[in-house]
C-alpha positions in Angstrom: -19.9 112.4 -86.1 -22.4 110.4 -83.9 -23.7 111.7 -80.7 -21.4 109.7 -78.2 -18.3 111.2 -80.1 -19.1 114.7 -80.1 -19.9 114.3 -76.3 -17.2 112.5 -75.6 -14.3 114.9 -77.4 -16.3 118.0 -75.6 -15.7 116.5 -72.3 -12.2 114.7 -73.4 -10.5 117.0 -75.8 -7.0 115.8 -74.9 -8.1 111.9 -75.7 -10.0 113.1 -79.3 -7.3 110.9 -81.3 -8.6 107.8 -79.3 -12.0 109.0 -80.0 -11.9 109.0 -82.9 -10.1 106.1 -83.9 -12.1 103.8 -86.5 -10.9 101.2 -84.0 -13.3 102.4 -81.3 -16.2 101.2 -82.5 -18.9 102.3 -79.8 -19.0 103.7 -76.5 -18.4 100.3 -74.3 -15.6 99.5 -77.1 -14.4 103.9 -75.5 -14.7 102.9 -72.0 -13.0 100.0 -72.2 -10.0 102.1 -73.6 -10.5 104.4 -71.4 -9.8 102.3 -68.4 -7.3 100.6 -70.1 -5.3 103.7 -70.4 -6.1 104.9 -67.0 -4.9 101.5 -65.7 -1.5 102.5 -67.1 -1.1 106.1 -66.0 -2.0 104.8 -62.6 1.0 102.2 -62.3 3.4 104.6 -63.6 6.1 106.1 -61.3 5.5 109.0 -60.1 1.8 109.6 -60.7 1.0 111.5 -63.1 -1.6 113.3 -61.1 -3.1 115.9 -63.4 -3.9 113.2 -66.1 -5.5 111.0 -63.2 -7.1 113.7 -62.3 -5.7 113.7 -58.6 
């Protein structure tokens, strides 16, 4: 596992399929996901506040 992945499932244990999905090819390719997916929590109704991190 490279060092961006291990780092990245220690701090986002709850995301670790994303991680490490062969899809995901870097860490830009991860962040991009990532604010992908938090672009859709946030226009969901109600909030989902503790996966926002509100």
């Amino acid at each position: 596992m490279s060092r961006w992945r291990r780092e990245a499932s220690e701090r986002l244990p709850e995301l670790q399929p994303l991680i490490a999905s062969r899809e995901v090819e870097g860490p830009m390719m991860l962040w991009i996901e990532l604010q992908s997916k938090f672009r859709a929590l946030c226009e969901e109704s109600p909030l989902p506040l503790d996966a926002i991190g509100a």
